[in-house]
TORTIGU-144559 format. One record per residue: x, y, z of N, C-alpha, C, CB in turn; residue number from 1. Coordinates in steps of 0.02 Angstrom, whole numbers, padded with zeros to 5 digits. Glycine has a CB too. Layout:
+--------+--------+--------+--------+--------+--------+--------+--------+--------+--------+--------+--------+------+
|    n.X |    n.Y |    n.Z |   ca.X |   ca.Y |   ca.Z |    c.X |    c.Y |    c.Z |   cb.X |   cb.Y |   cb.Z | resi |
+--------+--------+--------+--------+--------+--------+--------+--------+--------+--------+--------+--------+------+
|      X |      Y |      Z |      X |      Y |      Z |      X |      Y |      Z |      X |      Y |      Z |  NUM |
...
+--------+--------+--------+--------+--------+--------+--------+--------+--------+--------+--------+--------+------+
***
This chain:
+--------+--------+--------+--------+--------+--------+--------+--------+--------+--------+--------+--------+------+
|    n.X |    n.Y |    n.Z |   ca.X |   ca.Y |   ca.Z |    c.X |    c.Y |    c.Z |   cb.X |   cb.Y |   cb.Z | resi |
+--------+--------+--------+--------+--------+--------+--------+--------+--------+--------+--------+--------+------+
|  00583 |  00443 |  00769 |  00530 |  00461 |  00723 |  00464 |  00439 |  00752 |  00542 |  00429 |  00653 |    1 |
|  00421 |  00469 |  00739 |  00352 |  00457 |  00783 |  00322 |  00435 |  00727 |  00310 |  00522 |  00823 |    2 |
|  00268 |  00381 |  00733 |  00233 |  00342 |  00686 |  00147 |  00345 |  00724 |  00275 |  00256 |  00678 |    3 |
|  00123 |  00351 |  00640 |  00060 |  00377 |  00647 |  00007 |  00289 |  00649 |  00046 |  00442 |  00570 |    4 |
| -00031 |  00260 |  00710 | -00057 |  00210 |  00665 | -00105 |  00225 |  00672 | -00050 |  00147 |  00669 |    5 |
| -00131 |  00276 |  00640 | -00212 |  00296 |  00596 | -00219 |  00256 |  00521 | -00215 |  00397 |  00571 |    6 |
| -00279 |  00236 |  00516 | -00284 |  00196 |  00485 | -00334 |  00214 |  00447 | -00283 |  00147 |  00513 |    7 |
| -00324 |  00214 |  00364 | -00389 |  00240 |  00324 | -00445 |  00216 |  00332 | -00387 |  00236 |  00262 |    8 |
| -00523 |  00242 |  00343 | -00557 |  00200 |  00356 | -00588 |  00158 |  00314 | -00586 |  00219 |  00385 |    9 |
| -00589 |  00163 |  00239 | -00614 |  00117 |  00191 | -00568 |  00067 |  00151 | -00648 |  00155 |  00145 |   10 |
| -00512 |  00035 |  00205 | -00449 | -00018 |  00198 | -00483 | -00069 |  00192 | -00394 | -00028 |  00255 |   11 |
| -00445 | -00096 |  00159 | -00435 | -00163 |  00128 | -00365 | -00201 |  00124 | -00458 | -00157 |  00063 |   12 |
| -00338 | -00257 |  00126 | -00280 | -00270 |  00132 | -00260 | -00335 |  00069 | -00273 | -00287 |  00210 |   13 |
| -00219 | -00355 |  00053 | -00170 | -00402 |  00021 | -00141 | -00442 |  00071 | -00115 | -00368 | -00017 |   14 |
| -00147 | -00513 |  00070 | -00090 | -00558 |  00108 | -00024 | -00530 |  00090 | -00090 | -00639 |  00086 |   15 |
| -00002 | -00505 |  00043 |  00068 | -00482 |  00006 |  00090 | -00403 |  00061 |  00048 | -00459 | -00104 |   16 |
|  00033 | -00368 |  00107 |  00056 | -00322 |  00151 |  00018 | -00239 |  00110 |  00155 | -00333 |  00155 |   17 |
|  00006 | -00242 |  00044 | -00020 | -00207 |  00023 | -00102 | -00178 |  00051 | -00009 | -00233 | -00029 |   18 |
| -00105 | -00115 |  00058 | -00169 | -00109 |  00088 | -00204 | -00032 |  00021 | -00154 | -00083 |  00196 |   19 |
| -00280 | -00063 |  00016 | -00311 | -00007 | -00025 | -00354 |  00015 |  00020 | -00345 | -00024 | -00094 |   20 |
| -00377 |  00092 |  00003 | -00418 |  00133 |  00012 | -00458 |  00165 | -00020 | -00400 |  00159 |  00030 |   21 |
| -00539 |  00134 | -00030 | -00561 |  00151 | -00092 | -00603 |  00207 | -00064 | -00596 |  00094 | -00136 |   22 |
| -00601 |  00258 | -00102 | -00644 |  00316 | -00100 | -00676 |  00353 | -00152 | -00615 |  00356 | -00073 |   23 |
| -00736 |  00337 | -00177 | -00779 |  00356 | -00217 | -00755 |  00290 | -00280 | -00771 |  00446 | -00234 |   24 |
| -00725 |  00327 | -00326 | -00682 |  00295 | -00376 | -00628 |  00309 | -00384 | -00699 |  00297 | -00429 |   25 |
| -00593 |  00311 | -00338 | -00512 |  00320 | -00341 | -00505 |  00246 | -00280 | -00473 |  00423 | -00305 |   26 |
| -00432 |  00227 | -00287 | -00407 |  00221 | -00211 | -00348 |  00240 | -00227 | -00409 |  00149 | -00169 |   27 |
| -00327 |  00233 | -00164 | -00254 |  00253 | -00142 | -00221 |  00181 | -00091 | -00260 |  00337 | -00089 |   28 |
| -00148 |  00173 | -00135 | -00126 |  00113 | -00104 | -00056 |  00126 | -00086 | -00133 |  00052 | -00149 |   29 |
| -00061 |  00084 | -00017 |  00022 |  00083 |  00033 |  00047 |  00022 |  00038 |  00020 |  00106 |  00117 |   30 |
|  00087 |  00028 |  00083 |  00124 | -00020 |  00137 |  00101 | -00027 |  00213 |  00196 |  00004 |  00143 |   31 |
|  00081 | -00089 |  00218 |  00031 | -00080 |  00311 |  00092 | -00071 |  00352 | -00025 | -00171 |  00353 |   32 |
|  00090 | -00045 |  00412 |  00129 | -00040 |  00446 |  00157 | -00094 |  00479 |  00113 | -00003 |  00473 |   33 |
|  00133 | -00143 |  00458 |  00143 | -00236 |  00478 |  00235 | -00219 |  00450 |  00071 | -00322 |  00403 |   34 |
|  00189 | -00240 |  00405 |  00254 | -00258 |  00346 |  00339 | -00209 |  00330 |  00207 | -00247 |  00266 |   35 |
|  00309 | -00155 |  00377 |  00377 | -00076 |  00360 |  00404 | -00117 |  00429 |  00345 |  00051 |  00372 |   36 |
|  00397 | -00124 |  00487 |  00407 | -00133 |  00563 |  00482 | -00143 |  00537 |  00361 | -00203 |  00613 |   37 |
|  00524 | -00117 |  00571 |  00600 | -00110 |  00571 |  00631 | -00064 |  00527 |  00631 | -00170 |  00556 |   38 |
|  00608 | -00053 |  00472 |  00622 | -00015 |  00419 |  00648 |  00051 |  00459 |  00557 | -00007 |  00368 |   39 |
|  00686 |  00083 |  00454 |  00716 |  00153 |  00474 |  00720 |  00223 |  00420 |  00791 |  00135 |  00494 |   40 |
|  00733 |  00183 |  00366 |  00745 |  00247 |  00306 |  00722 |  00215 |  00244 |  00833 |  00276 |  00293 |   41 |
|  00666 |  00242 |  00195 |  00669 |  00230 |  00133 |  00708 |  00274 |  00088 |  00611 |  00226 |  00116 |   42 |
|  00763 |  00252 |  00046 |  00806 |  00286 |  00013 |  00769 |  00301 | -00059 |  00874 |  00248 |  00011 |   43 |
|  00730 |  00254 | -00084 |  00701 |  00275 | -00146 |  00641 |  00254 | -00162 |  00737 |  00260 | -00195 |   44 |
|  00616 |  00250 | -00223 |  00558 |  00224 | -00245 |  00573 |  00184 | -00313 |  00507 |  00282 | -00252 |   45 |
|  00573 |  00115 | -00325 |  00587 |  00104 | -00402 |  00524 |  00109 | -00444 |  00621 |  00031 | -00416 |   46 |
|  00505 |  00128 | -00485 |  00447 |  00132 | -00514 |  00436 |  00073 | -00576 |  00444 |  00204 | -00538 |   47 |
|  00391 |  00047 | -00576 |  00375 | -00021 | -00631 |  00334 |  00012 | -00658 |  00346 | -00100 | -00610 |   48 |
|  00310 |  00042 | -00652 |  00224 |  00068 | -00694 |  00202 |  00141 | -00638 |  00135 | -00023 | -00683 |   49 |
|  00199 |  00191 | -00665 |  00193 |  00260 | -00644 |  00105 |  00282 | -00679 |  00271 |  00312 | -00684 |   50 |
|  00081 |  00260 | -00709 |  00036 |  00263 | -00732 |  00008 |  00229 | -00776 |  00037 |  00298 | -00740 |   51 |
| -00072 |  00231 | -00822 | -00083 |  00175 | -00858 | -00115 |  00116 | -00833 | -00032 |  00158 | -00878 |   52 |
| -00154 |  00068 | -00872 | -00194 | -00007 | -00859 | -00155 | -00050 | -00840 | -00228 | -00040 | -00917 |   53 |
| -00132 | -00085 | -00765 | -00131 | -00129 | -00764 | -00172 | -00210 | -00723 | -00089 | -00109 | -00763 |   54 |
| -00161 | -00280 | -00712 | -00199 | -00293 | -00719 | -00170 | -00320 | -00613 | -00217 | -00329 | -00797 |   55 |
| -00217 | -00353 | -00588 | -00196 | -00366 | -00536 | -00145 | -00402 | -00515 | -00232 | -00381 | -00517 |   56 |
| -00118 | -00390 | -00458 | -00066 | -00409 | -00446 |  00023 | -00407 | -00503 | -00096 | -00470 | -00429 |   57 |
|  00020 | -00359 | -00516 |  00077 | -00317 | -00568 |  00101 | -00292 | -00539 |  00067 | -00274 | -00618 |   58 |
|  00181 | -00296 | -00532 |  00229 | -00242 | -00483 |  00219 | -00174 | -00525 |  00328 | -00265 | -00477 |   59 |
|  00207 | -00143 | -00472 |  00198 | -00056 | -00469 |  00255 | -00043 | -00449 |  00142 | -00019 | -00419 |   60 |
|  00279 | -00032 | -00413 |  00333 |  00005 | -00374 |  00389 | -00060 | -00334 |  00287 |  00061 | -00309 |   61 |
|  00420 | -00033 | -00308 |  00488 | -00049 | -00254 |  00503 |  00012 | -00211 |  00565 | -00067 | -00297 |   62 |
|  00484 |  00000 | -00147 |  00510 |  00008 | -00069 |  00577 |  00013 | -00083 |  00494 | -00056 | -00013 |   63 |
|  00643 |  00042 | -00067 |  00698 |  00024 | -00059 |  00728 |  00056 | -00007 |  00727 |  00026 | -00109 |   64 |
|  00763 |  00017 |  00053 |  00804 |  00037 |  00085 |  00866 |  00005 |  00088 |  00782 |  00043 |  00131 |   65 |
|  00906 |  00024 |  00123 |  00967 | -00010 |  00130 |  00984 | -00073 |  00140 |  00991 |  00011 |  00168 |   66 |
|  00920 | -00123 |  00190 |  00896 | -00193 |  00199 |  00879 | -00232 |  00145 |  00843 | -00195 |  00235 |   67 |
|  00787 | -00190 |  00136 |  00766 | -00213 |  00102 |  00734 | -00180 |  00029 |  00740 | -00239 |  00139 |   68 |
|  00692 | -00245 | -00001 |  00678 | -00203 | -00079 |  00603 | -00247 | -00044 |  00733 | -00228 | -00185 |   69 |
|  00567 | -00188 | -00052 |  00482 | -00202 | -00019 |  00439 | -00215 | -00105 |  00437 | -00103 |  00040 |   70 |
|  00413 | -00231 | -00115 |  00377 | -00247 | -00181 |  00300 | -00225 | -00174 |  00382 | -00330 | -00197 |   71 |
|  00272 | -00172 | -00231 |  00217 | -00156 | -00205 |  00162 | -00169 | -00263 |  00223 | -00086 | -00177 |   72 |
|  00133 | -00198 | -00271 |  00094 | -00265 | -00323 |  00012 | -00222 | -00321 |  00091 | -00377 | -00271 |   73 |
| -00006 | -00194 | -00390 | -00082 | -00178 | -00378 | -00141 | -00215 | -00356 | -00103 | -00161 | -00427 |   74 |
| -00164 | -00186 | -00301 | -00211 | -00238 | -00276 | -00269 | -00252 | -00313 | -00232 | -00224 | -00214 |   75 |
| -00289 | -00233 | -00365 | -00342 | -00243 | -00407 | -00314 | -00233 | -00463 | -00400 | -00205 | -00397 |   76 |
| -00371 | -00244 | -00545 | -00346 | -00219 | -00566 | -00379 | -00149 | -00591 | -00323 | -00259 | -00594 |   77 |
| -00352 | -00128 | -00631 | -00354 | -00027 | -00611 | -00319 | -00002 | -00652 | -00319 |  00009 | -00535 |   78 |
| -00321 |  00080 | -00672 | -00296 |  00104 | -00689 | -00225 |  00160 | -00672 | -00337 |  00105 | -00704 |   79 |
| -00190 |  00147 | -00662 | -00147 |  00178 | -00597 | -00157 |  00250 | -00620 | -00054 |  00153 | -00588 |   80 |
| -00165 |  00298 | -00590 | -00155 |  00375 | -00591 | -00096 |  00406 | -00582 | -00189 |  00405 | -00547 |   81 |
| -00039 |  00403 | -00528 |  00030 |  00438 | -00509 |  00001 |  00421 | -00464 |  00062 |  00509 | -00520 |   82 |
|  00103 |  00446 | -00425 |  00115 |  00407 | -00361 |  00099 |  00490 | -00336 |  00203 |  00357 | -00342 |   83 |
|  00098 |  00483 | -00252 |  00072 |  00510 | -00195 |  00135 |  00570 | -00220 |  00071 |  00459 | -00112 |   84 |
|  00105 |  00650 | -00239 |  00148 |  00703 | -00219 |  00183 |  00729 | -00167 |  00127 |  00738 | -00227 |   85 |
|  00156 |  00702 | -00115 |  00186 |  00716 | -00049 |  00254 |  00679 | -00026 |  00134 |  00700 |  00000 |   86 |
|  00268 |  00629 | -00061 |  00326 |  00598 | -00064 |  00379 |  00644 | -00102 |  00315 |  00531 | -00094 |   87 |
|  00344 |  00681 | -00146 |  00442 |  00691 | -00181 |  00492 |  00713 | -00119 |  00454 |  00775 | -00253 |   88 |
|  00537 |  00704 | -00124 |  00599 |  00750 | -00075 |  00574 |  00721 | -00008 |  00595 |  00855 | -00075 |   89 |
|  00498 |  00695 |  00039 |  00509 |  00671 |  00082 |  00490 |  00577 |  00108 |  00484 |  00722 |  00110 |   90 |
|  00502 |  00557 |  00087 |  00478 |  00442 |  00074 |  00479 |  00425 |  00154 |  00575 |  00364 |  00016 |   91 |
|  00500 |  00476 |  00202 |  00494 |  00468 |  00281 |  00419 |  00458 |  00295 |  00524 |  00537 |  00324 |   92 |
|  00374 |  00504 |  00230 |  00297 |  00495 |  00261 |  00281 |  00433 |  00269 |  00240 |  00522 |  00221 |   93 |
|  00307 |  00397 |  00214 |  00279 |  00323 |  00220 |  00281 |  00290 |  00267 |  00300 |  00284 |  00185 |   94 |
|  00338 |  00300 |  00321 |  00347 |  00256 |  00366 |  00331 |  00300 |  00439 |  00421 |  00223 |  00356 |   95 |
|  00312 |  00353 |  00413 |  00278 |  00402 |  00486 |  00207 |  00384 |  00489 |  00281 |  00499 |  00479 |   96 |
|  00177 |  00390 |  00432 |  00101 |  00365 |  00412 |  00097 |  00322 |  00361 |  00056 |  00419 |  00392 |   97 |
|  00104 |  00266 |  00361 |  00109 |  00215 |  00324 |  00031 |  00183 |  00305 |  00157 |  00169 |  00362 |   98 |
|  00008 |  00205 |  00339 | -00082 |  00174 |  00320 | -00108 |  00243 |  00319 | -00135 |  00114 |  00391 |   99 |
| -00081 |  00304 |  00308 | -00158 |  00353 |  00291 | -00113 |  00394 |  00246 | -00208 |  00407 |  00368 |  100 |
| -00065 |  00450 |  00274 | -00039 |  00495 |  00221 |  00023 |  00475 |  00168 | -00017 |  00553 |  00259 |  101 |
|  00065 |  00428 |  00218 |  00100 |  00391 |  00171 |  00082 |  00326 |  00116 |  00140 |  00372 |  00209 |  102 |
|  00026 |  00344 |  00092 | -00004 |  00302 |  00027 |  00046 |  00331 | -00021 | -00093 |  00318 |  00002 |  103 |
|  00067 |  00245 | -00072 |  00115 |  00276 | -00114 |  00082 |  00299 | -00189 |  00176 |  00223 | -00123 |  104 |
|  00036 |  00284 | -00224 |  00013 |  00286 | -00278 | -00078 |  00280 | -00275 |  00052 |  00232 | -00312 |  105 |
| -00104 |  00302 | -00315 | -00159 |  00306 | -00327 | -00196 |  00278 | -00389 | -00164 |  00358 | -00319 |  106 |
| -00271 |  00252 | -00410 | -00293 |  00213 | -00435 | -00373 |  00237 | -00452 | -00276 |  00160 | -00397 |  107 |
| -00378 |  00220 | -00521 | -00452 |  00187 | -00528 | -00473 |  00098 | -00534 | -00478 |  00220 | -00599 |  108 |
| -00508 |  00095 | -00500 | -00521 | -00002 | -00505 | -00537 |  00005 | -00592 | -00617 | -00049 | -00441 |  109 |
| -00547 | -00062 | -00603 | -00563 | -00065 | -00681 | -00617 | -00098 | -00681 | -00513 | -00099 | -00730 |  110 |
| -00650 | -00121 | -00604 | -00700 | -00149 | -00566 | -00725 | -00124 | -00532 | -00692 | -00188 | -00539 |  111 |
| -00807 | -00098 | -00518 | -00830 | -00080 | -00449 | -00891 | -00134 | -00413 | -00861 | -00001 | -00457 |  112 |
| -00860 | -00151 | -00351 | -00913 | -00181 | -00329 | -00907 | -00180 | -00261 | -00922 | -00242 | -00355 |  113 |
| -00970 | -00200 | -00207 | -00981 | -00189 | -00135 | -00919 | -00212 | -00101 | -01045 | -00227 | -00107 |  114 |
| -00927 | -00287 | -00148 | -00892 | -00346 | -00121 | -00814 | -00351 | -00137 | -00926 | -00407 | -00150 |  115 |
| -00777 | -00324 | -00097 | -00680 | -00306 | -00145 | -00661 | -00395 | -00116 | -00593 | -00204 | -00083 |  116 |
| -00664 | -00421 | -00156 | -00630 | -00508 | -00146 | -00591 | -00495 | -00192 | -00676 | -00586 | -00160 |  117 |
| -00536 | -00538 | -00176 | -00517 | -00585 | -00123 | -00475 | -00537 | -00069 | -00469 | -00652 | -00155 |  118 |
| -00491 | -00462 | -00086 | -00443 | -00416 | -00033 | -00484 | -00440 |  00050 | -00452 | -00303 | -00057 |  119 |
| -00432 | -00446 |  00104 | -00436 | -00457 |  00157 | -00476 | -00398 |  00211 | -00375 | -00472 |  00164 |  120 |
| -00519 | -00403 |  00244 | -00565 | -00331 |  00286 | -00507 | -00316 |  00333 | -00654 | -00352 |  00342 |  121 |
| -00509 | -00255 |  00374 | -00463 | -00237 |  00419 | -00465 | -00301 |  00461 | -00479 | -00169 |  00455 |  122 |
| -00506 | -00353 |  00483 | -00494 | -00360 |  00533 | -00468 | -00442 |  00500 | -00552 | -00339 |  00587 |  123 |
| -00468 | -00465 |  00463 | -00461 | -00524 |  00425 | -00378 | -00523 |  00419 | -00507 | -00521 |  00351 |  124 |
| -00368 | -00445 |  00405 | -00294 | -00441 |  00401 | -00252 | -00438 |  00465 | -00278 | -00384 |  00364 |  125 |
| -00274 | -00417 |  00511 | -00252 | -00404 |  00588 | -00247 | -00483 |  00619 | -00319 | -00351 |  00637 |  126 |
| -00307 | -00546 |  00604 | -00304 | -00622 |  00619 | -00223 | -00638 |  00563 | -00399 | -00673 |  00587 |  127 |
| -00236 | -00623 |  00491 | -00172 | -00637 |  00460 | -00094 | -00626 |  00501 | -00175 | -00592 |  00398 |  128 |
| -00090 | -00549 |  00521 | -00015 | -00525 |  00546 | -00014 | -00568 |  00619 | -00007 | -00426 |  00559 |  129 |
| -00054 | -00562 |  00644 | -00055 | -00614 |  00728 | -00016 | -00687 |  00724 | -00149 | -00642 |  00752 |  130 |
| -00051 | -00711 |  00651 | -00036 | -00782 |  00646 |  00046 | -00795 |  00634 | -00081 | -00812 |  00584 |  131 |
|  00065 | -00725 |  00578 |  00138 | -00725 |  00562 |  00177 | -00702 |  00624 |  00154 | -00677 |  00501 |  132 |
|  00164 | -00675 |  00682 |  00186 | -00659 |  00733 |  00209 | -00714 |  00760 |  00148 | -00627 |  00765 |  133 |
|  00156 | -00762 |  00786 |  00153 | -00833 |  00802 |  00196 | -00893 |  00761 |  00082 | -00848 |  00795 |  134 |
|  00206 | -00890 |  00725 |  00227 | -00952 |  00692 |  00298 | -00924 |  00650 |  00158 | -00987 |  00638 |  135 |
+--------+--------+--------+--------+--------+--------+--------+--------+--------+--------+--------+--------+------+
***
């Protein structure tokens, strides 16, 4: 399987592996490709909340493969919209493009501001995965 690492350009990340993409007033949120590395097949999606207010850090969803159960926690808090259409029938996107087309769900913040704290900058998150590499 060939993997895409294009990377949205208005990312933001979670220590938890979660990454947002805010655009205008939506974002759209995944799984970094940190965190999929080994993963081969996602078999499903468990859904906690498909839509509706919730508040940060609230399980949204479950990753599931045969390994593992990936946990996917709103990175703000927001209004969730639905998950990514491009997934029904194929969850391979996620792990082909895991930071741009394979975004699993989408969002309004319930917050807007310049400053997205305590979310991590691309490159804040790239010092984070290095360190877990290391140690």
């Amino acid at each position: 399987m060939k993997i895409s690492t294009t990377s949205r350009s208005r990312m933001h990340f979670t220590s938890d592996h979660e990454w947002i993409d805010f655009n205008g007033t939506v974002g759209f949120v995944g799984i970094s490709a940190f965190k999929l590395k080994g993963i081969k097949k996602i078999d499903s999606i468990k859904w906690h909340r498909q839509r509706g207010t919730v508040n940060k850090g609230v399980l949204v969803a479950e990753l599931l493969s045969e390994d593992y159960n990936i946990p996917i926690h709103a990175p703000v808090s927001c209004v969730i919209l639905g998950p990514n259409p491009k997934l029904a029938g194929y969850l391979d996107l996620i792990l082909e493009s895991p930071q741009d087309n394979g975004w699993v769900f989408f969002l309004t913040p319930l917050q807007f501001s310049n400053k997205q704290e305590p979310l991590l900058s691309p490159e804040e998150y790239q010092k984070l995965t290095r360190a877990i590499k290391i140690s």
